[in-house]
N, C-alpha and C positions, 0 to 999 in steps of 0.2 A: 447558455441558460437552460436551453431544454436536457441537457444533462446534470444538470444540478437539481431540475423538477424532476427527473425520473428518479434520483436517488433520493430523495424528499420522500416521492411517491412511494417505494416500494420500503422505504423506510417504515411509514405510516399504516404498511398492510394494504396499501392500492398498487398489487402487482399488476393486475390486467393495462391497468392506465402507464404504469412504470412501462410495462412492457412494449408497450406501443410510441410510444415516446421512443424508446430505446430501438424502436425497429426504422424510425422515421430518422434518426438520426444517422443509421444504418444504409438506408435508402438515398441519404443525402451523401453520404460518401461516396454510395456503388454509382451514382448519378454523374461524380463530379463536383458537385457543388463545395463538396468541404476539399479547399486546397493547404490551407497554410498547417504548418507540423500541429498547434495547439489545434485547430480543428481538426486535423486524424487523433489527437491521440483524445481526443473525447468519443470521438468514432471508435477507437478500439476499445476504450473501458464499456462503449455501447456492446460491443460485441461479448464481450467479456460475460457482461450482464446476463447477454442472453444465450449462454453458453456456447457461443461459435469461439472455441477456444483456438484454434489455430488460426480461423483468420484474424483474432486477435494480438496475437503473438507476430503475424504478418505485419499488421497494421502498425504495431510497436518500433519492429524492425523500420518499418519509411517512415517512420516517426523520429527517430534518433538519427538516421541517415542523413533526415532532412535538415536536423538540426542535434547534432553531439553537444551540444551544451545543454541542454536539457535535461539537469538531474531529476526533476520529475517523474519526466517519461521515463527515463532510466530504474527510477524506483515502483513505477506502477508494473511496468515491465516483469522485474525481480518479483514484486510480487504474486502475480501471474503465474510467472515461472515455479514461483515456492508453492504458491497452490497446488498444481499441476505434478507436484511431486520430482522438480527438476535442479535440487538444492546446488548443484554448480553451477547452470547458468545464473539461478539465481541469486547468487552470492556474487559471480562476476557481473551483473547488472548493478548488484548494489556499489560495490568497489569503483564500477565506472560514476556512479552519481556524486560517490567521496571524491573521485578526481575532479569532479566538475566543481563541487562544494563540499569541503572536508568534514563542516558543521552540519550538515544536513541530519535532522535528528531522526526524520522516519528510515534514510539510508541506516543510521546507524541500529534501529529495531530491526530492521530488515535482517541485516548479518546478525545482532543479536539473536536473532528468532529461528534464524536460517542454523548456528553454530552450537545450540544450545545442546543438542546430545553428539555432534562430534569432536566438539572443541569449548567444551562450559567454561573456560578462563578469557579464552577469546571471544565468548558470548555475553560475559558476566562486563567486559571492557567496555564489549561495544555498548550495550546499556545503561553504563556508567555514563558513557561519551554523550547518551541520546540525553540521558537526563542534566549532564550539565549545560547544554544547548538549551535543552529547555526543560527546564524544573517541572512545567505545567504538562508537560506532554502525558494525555490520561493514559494512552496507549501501554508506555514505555512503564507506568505505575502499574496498572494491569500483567504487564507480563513479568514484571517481576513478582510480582503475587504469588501468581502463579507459578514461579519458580521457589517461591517460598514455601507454596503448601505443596510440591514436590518433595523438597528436602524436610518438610513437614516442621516448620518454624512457623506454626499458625500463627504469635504475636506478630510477627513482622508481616506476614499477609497481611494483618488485619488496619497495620500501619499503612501501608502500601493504597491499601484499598480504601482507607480514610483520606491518602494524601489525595487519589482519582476524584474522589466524592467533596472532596477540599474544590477541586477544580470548578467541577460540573457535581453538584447536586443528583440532577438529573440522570446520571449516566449509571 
């Protein structure tokens, strides 16, 4: 819960409160107190937050250890990774979340997003894949927008960007 307020928080423009939140959860890891895998891996996206990026990248690894079924972890991981600028691991974290769960629709943005200037057939697939899993995924409308006003097909962006706004108004 206090990781779902700090992303609230810092969401809203209350970094300083996010941040402290995000350090106390931090604290509760280096303490002991968070043992089970879903408490490290809230602890890692804590770290993540506040740019202790290896020891988040740490914290992922005893996260999946703990528990390899966890596509999840597997996908926050990858993305982490992609962040970071580490587009193989990060592709092979996604791949392992598709083993866990083949449907998984952010796994499939993940490799989408991860593929799109090495392999745009294999990125244009996985996209396909995220959106029939789920139609409503804004994310996955988004990124094809964006790969629409790339190849410079502003109607289809603008479709794209109606179906997101279909979803969530708000976004």
């Amino acid at each position: 819960a206090q990781y779902e307020k700090a992303t609230i928080l810092e969401d809203t423009g209350k970094r300083d409160e996010a941040k402290a939140l995000y350090q106390k959860i931090i604290q509760s890891f280096q303490s002991g107190s968070l043992r089970t895998p879903n408490d490290l891996m809230y602890a890692a996206r804590a770290m993540w937050a506040t740019e202790y990026f290896h020891d988040a990248n740490d914290a992922f690894k005893l996260v999946t250890q703990a528990n390899p079924r966890n596509a999840e972890a597997f996908v926050a991981w990858g993305d982490l990774l992609a962040e970071k600028y580490n587009e193989p691991e990060a592709i092979a974290s996604y791949q392992d979340a598709l083993k866990i769960d083949p449907k998984m629709p952010e796994a499939h943005l993940g490799m989408a997003r991860n593929l799109v200037l090495t392999d745009p057939e294999k990125s244009a697939a996985e996209l396909e894949q995220a959106l029939a899993v789920n139609p409503n995924f804004i994310e996955a409308h988004l990124l094809q927008a964006e790969q629409d006003i790339d190849s410079e097909q502003y109607e289809k962006a603008e479709q794209d960007i109606a179906k997101a706004l279909a979803v969530n108004p708000q976004s």
